[in-house]
C-alpha positions in Angstrom: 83.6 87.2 71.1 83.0 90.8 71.4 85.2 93.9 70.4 86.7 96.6 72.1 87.4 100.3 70.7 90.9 101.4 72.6 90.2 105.2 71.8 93.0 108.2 72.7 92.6 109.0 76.0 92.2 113.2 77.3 96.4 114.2 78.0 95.3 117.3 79.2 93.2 120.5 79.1 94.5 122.1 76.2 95.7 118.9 74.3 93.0 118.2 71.3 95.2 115.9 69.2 98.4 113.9 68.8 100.6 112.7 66.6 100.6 108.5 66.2 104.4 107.5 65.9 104.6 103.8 66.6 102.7 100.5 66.9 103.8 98.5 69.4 101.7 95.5 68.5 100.9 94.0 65.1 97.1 93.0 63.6 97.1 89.4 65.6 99.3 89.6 68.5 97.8 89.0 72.2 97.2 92.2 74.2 97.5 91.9 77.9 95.5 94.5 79.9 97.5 97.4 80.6 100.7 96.6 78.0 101.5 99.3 75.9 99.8 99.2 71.9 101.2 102.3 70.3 103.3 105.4 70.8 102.2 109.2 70.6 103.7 112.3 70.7 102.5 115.9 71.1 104.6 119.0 70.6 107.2 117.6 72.4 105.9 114.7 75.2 106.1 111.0 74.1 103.2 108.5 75.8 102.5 105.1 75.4 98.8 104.1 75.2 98.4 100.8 77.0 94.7 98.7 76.4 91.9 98.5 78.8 91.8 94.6 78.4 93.4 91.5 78.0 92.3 90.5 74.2 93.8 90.4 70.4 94.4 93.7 67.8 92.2 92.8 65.1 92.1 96.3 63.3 94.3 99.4 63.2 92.6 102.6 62.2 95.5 104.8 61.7 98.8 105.0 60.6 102.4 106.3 61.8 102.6 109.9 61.7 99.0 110.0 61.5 97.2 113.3 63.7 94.8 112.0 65.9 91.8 113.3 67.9 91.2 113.0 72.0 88.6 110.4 72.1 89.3 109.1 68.5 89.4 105.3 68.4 92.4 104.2 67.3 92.5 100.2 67.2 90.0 97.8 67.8 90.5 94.7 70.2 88.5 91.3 70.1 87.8 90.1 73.9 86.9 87.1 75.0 82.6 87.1 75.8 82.0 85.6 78.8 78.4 85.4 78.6 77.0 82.2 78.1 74.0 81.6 76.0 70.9 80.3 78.3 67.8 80.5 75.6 68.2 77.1 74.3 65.2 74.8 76.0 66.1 71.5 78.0 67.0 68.8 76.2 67.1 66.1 78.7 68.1 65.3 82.6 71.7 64.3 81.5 72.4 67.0 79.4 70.9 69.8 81.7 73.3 67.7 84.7 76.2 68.0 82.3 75.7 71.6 81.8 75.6 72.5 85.3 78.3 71.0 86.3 80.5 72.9 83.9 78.8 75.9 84.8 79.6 75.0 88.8 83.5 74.3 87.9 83.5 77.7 85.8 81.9 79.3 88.5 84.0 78.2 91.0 86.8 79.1 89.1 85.3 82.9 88.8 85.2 83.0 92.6 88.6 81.7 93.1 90.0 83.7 90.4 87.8 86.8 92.2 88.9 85.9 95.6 92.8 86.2 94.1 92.5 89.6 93.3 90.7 90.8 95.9 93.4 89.8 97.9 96.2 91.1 95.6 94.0 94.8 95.3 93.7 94.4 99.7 97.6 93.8 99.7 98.8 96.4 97.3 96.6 99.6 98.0 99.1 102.4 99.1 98.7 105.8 100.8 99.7 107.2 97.3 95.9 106.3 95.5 98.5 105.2 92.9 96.6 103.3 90.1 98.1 99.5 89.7 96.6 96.8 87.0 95.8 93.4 88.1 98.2 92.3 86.4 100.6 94.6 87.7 99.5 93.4 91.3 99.6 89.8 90.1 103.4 90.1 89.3 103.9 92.0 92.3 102.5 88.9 94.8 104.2 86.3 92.6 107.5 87.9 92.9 107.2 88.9 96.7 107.6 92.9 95.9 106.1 94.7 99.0 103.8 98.3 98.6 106.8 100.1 99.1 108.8 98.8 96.5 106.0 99.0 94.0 105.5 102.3 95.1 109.4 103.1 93.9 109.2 102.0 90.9 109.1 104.6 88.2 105.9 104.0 85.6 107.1 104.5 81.9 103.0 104.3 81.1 100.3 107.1 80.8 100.0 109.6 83.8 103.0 107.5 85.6 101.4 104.4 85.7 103.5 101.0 86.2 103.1 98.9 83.1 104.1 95.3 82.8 107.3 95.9 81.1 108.2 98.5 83.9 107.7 96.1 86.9 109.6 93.0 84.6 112.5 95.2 84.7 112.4 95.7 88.3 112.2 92.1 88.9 114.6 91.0 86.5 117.1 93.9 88.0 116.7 92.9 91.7 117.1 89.3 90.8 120.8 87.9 91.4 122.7 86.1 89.1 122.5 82.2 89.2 125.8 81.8 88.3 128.3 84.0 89.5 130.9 84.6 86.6 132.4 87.5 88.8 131.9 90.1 91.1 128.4 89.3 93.0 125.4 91.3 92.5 125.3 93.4 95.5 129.1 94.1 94.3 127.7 95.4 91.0 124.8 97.5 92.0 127.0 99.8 94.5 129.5 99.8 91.8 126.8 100.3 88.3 123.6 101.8 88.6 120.7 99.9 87.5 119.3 100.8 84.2 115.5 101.9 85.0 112.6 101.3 82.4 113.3 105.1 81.8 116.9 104.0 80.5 115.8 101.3 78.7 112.8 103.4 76.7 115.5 106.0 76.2 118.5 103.4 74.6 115.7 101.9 72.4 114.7 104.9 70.7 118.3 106.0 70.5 118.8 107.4 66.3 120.1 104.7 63.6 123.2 104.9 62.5 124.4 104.3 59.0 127.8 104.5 57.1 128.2 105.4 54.4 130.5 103.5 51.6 132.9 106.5 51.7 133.2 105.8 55.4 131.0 108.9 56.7 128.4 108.0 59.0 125.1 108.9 58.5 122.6 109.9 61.6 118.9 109.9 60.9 117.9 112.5 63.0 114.8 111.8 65.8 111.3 112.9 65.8 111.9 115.2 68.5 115.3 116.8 67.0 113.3 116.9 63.6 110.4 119.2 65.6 113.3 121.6 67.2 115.5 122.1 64.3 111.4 123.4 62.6 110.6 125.3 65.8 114.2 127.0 65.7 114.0 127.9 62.0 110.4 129.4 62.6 111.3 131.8 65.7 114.4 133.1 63.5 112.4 133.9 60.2 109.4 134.9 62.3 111.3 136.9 64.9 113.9 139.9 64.6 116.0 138.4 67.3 118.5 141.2 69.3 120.1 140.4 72.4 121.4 142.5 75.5 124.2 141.4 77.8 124.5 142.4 81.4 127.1 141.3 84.2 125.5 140.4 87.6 127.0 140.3 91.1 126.0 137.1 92.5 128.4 136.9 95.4 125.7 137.4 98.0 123.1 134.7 96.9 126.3 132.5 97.1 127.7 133.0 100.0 124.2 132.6 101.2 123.5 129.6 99.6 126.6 127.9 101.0 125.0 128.8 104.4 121.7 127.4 104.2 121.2 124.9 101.9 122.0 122.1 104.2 119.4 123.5 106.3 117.0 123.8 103.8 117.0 119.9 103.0 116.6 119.3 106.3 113.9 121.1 106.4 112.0 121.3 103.3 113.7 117.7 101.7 114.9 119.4 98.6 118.2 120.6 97.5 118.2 124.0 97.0 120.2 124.8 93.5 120.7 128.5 92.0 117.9 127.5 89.8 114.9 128.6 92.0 116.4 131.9 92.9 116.7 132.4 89.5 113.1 132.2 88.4 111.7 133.9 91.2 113.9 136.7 89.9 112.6 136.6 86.4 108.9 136.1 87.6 109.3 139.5 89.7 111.0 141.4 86.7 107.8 140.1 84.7 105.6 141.6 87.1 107.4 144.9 86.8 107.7 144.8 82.5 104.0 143.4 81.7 104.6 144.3 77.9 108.1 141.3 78.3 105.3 139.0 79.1 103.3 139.1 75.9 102.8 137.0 72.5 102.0 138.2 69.0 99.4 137.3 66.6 99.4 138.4 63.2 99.3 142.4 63.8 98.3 142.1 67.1 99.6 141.5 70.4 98.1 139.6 73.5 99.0 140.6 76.9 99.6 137.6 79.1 97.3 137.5 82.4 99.4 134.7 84.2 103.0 134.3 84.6 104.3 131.0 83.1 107.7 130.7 83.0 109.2 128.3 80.7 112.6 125.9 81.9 114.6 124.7 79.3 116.0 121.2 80.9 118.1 118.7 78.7 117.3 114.9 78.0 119.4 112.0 78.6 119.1 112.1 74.6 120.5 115.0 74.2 117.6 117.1 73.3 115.9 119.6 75.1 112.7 120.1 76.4 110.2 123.1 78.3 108.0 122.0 81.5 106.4 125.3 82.6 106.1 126.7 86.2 102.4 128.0 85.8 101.7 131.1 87.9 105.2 131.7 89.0 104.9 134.8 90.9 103.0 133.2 93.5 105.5 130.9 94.5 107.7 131.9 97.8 111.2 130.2 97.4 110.4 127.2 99.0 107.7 126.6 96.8 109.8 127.6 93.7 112.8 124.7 94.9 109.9 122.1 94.8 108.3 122.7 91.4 111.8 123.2 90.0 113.1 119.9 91.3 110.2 118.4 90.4 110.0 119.3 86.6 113.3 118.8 86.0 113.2 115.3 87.6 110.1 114.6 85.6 111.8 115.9 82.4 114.8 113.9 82.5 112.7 110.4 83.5 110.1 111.2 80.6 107.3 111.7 82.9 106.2 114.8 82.3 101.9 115.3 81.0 101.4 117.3 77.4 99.8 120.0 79.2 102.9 120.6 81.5 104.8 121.5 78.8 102.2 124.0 77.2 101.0 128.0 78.3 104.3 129.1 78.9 104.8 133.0 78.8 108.4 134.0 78.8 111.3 131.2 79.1 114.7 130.6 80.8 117.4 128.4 79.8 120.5 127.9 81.8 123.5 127.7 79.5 125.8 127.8 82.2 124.9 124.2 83.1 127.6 123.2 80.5 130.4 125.7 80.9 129.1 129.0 78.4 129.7 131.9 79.9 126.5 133.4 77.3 124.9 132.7 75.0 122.1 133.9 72.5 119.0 131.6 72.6 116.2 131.2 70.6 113.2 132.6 71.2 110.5 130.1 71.6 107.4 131.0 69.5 105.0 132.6 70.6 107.3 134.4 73.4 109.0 137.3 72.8 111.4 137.0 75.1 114.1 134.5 76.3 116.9 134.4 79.1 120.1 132.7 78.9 122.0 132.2 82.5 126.1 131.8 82.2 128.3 130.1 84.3 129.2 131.2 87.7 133.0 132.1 87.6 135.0 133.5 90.7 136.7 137.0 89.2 139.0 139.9 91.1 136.6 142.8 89.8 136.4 146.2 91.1 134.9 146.8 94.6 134.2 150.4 96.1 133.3 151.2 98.9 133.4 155.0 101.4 136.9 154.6 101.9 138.1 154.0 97.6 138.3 151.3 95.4 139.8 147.7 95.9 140.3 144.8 93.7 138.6 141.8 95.2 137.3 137.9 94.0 133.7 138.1 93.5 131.3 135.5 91.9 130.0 136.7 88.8 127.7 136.0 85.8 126.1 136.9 82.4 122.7 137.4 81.7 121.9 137.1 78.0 118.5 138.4 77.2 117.1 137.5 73.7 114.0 139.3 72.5 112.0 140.3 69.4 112.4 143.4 68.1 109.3 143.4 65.9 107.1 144.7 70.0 110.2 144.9 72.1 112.7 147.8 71.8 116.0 147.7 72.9 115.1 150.1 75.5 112.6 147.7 77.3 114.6 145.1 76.8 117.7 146.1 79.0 115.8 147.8 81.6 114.1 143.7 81.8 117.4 142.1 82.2 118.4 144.9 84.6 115.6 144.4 86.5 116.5 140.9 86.9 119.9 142.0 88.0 119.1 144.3 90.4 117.0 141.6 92.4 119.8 139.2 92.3 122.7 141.7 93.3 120.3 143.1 95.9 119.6 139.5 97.7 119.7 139.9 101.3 122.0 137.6 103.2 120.1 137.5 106.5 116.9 136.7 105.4 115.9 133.2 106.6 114.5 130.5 104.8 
């Protein structure tokens, strides 16, 4: 028997470290190769860590809440060693026959076993270089899934990858019911969605809750809410916090919208949302007001080289979380829609990598997404400036033009711009959230996609 150090694996460029906060397998218990061990979380990204090889946890080297180190081993496995000892002289014709023949059965056995997953690795390598386990594959050929449905299937593992429990879900979803007590299962999937490993992950880490003999209930809040609730107490005593409100014309960007989105899917395969338009808004005011796109340290202040502009998107949970559009002033709009839709996608499925949610610059949150018309948000440390984006509400406002004034129905918004008043003055920030208006109210309704 030999052992195997299952060490924390690199999560990104500028992740050093994580937080341990769950062990999903006991000192004992049989580890199959790729099945998740234990749970950690940076700032705000939960990963499982699933082992290199099929073997038993024979040691745990840290605890729950425990910081670890990138490359820090964290548990050690005892593997089967397949090397057979060969020093030992010949005893005898019969023994030396006996031997070989249970070296030719395991032998045999090796090639068989080898011959297997070559097979399974020929039949299930896809145009995506998506990584799969031989186990993975094994389940895959057993159950009859084809490359394409593999290649659906949403990995709840490290970096996206399909773990056992992911592709046991898929089989035990597409499977029908042996005994029909009612509607059939082709009946029930158009009419329920089926839960995804996502789901599952999400509903198992859902808070306790416990009442109380007076008949309150009690909620233990989560990790993740635990970390906000400290972030959001740290901007406000760190930060003097004022805010600016500005009313924005946005009856041209929807009136355009309406026009092209349909033949913007076609075209581009994405759904074109307000969202995009949005940031590429924000990422030119940036450009124009360097001094918005700054941090503070101590008594000093760093200049930001690169615009990274972070999205606040909310989890099935409840909570929110920050994927970052690195370098947003490069994008065109087309290549705004795509990184949106991805992140967001990403965010709400749990996929997203520590270091996607890390270098942002200045952040946007869209409040309007549930009905506020404002709002004043948080800064998020080290920033020192946030955007809130209200609803978009039809309104008869004032409309003048050469020949007098008319009262018309316009599409209309607020822009809610939170800042810090310790390096921004209120001066600089209004003329940002102008800026910001003044693209949007300007957008030209003839321009093509």
């Amino acid at each position: 028997m030999s052992k195997f150090e299952l060490k924390l694996p690199r999560m990104g460029e500028s992740v050093a470290e994580a937080t341990l906060t769950s062990w999903l397998k006991e000192v004992g218990d049989t580890i199959e190769m790729d099945e998740a061990v234990f749970e950690i979380a940076t700032d705000k990204v939960d990963s499982e860590v699933p082992s290199e090889v099929d073997g038993v946890l024979v040691e745990k080297l840290f605890n729950v809440d425990d910081v670890v180190k990138v490359g820090d081993t964290v548990a050690i496995i005892e593997i089967e060693n397949e090397e057979h000892d060969t020093d030992e002289p010949d005893t005898g014709t019969s023994e030396v026959s006996e031997i070989s023949s249970e070296v030719v059965e395991e032998i045999s056995q090796t090639v068989e076993t080898a011959k297997e997953t070559a097979s399974s690795s020929k039949q299930y390598q896809g145009s995506s270089e998506r990584f799969y386990s031989p186990l993975v594959r094994n389940i895959a050929k057993q159950e009859g899934i084809s490359m394409v449905e593999l290649e659906a299937i949403e990995g709840t593992g490290l970096e996206g990858r399909v773990t056992k429990t992911d592709i046991l879900a898929f089989v035990a979803a597409r499977k029908p019911s042996k005994i029909p007590t009612g509607p059939t299962q082709a009946e029930k999937t158009k009419s329920e969605p089926i839960p995804t490993p996502t789901q599952s992950v999400v509903e198992k880490q859902q808070t306790p809750r416990v009442v109380s003999s007076d008949g309150h209930e009690v909620i233990e809040m989560t990790r993740m809410g635990k970390l906000i609730a400290k972030h959001m107490v740290d901007s406000v005593s760190t930060s003097a916090h004022v805010q600016s409100f500005i009313e924005v014309d946005v009856t041209n960007i929807v009136n355009w919208r309406d026009k092209v989105k349909d033949a913007f899917y076609k075209a581009e395969g994405e759904k074109l949302t307000y969202t995009p338009i949005f940031m590429e808004a924000v990422a030119k005011a940036l450009k124009k007001y360097p001094m918005m796109n700054i941090s503070v340290n101590g008594d000093t202040v760093i200049k930001k080289k690169n615009i990274n502009i972070g999205m606040a998107a909310a989890l099935p949970d409840g909570n929110l979380i920050v994927p970052v559009i690195k370098n947003a002033d490069q994008l065109n709009l087309v290549g705004m829609t795509k990184v949106v839709n991805d992140l967001a996608e990403r965010s709400r499925n749990n996929q997203l990598k520590p270091d996607e949610v890390q270098d942002g610059t200045y952040t946007v949150t869209n409040v309007g997404t549930f009905g506020s018309v404002f709002g004043t948000p948080i800064i998020n440390q080290p920033q020192v400036g946030i955007l809130a984006l209200g609803a978009i509400r039809k309104i008869p406002a004032v409309i003048e033009t050469s020949e007098g004034d008319f009262i018309g129905i316009r599409s209309k918004m607020y822009l809610s711009h939170s800042y810090d008043h310790r390096v921004v003055n209120g001066a600089l920030g209004s003329m940002f959230a102008k800026a910001v208006a003044d693209y949007l109210e300007a957008w030209d309704v003839h321009q093509e996609i």
